[in-house]
C-alpha positions as a LaTeX table, in Angstrom:
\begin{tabular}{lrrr}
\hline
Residue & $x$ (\AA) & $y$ (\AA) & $z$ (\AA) \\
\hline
Unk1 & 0.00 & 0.00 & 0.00 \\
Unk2 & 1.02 & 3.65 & $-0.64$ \\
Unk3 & 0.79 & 6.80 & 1.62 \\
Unk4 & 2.06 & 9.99 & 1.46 \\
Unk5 & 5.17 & 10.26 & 3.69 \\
Unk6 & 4.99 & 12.21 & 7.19 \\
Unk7 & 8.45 & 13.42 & 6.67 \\
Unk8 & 9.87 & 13.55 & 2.84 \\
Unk9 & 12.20 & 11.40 & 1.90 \\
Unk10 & 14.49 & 13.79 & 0.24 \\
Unk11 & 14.35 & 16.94 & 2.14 \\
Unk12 & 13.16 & 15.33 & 5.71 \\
Unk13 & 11.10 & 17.88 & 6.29 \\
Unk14 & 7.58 & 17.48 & 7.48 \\
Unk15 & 5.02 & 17.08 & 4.83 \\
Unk16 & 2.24 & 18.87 & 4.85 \\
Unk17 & $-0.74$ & 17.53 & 2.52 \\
Unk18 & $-1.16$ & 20.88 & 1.38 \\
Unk19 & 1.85 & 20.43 & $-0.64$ \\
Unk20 & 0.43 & 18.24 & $-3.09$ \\
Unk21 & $-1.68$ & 21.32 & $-4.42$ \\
Unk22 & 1.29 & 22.16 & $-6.33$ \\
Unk23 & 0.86 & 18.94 & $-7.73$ \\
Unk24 & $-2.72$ & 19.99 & $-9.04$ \\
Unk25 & $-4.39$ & 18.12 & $-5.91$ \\
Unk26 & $-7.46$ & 19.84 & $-4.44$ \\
Unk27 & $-9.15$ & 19.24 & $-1.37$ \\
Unk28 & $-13.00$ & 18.05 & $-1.43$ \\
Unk29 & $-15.73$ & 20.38 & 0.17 \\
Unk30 & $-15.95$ & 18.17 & 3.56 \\
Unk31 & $-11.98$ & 17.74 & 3.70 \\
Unk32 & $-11.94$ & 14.20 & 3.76 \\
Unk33 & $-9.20$ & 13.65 & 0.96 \\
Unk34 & $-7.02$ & 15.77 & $-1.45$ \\
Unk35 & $-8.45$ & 14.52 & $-4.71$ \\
Unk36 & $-6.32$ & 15.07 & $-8.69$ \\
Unk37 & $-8.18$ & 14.49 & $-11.39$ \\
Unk38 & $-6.43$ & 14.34 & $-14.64$ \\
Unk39 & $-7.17$ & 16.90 & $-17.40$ \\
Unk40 & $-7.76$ & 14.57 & $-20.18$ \\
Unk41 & $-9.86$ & 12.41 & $-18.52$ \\
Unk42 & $-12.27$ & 13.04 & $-15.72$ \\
Unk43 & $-12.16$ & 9.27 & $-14.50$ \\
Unk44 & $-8.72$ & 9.35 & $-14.45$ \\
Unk45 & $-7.20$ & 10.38 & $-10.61$ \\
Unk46 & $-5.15$ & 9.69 & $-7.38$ \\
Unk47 & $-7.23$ & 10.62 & $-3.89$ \\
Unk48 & $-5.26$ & 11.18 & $-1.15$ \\
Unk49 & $-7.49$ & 10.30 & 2.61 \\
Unk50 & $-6.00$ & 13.30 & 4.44 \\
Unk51 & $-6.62$ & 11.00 & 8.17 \\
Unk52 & $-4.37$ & 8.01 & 7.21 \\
Unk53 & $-2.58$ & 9.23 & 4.04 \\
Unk54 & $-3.41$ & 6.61 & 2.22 \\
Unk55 & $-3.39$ & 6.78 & $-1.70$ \\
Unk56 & $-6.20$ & 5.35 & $-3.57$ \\
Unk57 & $-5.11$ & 5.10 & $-7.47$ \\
Unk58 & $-7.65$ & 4.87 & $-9.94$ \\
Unk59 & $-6.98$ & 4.74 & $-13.65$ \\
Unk60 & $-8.70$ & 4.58 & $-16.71$ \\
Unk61 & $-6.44$ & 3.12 & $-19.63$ \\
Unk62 & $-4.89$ & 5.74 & $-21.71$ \\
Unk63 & $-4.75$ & 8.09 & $-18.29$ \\
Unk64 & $-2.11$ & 10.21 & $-16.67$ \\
Unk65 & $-2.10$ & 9.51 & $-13.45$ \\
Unk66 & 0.99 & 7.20 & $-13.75$ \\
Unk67 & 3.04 & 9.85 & $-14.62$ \\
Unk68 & 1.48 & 12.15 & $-11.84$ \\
Unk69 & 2.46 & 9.12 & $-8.99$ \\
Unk70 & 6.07 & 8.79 & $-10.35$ \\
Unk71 & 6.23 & 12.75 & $-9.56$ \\
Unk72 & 5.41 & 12.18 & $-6.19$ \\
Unk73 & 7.78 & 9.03 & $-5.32$ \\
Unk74 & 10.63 & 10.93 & $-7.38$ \\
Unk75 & 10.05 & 14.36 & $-5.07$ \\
Unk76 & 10.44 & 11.78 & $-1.97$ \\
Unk77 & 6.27 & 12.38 & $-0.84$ \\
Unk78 & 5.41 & 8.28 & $-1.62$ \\
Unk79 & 6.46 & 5.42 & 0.81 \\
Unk80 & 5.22 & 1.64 & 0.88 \\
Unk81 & 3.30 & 0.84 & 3.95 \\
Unk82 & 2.47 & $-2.52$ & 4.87 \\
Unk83 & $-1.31$ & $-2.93$ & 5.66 \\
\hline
\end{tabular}
């Protein structure tokens, strides 16, 4: 399982979900998760739940959102969790 890192793995500094709005993540109206949708494709997105960090990856096939959760394990904000 995947979850956004408390502390980044590059930097070490604390990571705050509101970081991933540079990202193009945006929080829901009852700020439950930070939620990216892809541009292309409305189906296409990554939700983050902002109480356990968990990611949730959904995909449609000719979708972005692999490229989008590369970003995020390359910037050091992705760590395997085991469940």
């Amino acid at each position: 399982m995947l979850k956004i890192a408390e502390y980044n793995k590059i930097t070490g500094k604390k990571t705050e979900l509101s970081e991933l709005e540079k990202f193009g993540f945006n929080v829901d109206m009852y700020n439950l998760w930070y939620e990216c949708h892809s541009k292309e494709n409305n189906k296409d997105n990554i939700i983050v739940n902002i109480e356990n960090r968990k990611l949730s990856f959904y995909q449609n096939y000719n979708g972005k959102s692999y490229d989008l959760l590369y970003d995020l394990i390359e910037q050091g904000y992705v760590e395997k969790v085991e469940e």
